[in-house]
N, C-alpha and C positions, 0 to 999 in steps of 0.2 A: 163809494165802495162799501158793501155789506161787511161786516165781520161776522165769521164764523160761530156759531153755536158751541161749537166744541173746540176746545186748544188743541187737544187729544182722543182720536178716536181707536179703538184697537177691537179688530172683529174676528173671533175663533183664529186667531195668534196661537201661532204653533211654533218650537224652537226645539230640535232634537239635536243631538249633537250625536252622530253616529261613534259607534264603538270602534276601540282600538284593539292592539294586538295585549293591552293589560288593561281596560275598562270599556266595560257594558255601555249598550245604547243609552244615552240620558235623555230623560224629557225634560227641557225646563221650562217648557210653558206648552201647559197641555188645556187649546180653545180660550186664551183668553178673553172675554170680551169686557170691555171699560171704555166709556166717554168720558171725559173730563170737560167739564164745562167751563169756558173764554172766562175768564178774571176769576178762577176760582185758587183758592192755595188745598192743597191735595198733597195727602201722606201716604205713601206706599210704603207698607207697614209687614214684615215677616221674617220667620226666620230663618238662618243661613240656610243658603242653597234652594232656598224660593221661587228664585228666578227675577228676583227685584233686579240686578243687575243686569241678566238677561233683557230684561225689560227695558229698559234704560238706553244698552247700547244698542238695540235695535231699532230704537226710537233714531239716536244719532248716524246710525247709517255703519255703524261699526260690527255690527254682526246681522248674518244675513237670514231671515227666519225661514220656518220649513214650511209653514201655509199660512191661512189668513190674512186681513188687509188690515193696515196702517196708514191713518192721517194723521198730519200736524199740521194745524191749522188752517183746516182743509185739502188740504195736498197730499196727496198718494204717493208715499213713500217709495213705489214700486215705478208709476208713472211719472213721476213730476220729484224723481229724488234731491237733486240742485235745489229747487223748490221750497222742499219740505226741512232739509238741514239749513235751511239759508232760515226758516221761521222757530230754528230752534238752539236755544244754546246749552251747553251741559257742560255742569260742574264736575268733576270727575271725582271719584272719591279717594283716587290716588294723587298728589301735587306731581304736577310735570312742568314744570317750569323751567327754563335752560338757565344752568345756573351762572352762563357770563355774560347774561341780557342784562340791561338794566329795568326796573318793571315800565320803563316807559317805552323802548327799545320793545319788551314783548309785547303789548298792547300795539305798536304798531305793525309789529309783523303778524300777529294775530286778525290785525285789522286789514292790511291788506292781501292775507289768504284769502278773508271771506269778498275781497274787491270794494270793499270798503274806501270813496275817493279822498285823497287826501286833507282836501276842505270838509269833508262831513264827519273826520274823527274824532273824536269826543276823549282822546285818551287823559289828559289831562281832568277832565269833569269826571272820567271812573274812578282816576287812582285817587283825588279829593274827596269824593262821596265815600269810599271805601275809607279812607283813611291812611293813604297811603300818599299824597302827594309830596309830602316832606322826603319821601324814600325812591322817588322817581330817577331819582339819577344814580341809584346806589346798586352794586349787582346785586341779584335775586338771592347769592350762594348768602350775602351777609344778612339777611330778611331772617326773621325770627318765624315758625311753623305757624303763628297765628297770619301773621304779616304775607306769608307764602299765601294760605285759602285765602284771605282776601285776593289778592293778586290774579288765583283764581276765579272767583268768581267774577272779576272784572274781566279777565280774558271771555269767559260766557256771555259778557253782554257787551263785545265790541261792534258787532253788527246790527245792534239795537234785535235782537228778536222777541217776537212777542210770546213767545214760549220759554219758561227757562226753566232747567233741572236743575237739580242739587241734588248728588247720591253724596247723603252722609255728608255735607258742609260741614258738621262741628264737630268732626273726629278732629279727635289731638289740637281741641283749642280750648282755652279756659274759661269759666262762666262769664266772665264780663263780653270777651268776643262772641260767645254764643248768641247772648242778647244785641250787640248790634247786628249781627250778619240777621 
């Protein structure tokens, strides 16, 4: 199997968000065009209301753009959508996590959203690597805000993908968690 050139391909990426009855037409992404190249670490860098965001959940399938084409990891967002979110995971930059799971409890229902088979879940090896295994049987609501993103960002990599987001990972965690995330 080949691997792709690009994690991320994004071409004349349009996102308008039409007017309402109390706010004007918005652009938030007027002709994007961006590659991202396969094993690279990439900073989407700007200020509010950029469209970084924009950005982002369009990549995940959570907002639907006004032109342009979109791959993830080859896969056309548009053709091959199943596809293309099955090769990507995102950190969200809001914590969503149900707060009477326990974080091993969400890792597996995380895991099998994406059809993840029972023998190939790894939830155990995330919530260890992240630093979280001692807390595996604990609900999510007792988790401390640092403890919560991690939690996260394990849920982004339940289905092994080879693409992963992070909007804003180290909001509201302290220097030392910055450094390992």
């Amino acid at each position: 199997m080949t691997l792709p050139d690009y994690a991320i391909e994004a071409e004349g990426l349009v996102k308008i968000y039409p007017a309402t009855k109390t706010t004007p037409e918005m652009h938030a992404l007027r002709g994007l065009d961006l590659k991202i190249p396969r094993g690279s670490i990439f900073g989407l860098l700007g200020p509010n209301g950029a469209g970084k965001s924009t950005f982002i959940n369009t990549l995940a399938g959570l907002t639907k753009k006004t032109a342009g084409t979109v791959r993830i990891w080859d896969r056309d967002i548009d053709e091959r959508p199943r596809d293309a979110r099955a090769a990507i995971g995102v950190v969200p930059q809001e914590i969503s996590a149900d707060p009477f799971f326990t974080p091993r409890e969400s890792l597996e229902v995380q895991a099998g959203m994406y059809g993840v088979p029972a023998k190939e879940r790894r939830t155990m090896e995330l919530l260890n690597a992240l630093g979280l295994g001692d807390k595996a049987e604990a609900y999510v609501r007792q988790l401390s805000g640092g403890m919560k993103r991690r939690l996260m960002v394990a849920k982004a990599m339940v289905h092994n993908p080879p693409v992963l987001i992070l909007d804003e990972p180290t909001a509201g965690v302290d220097v030392e968690l910055r450094r390992q995330l």
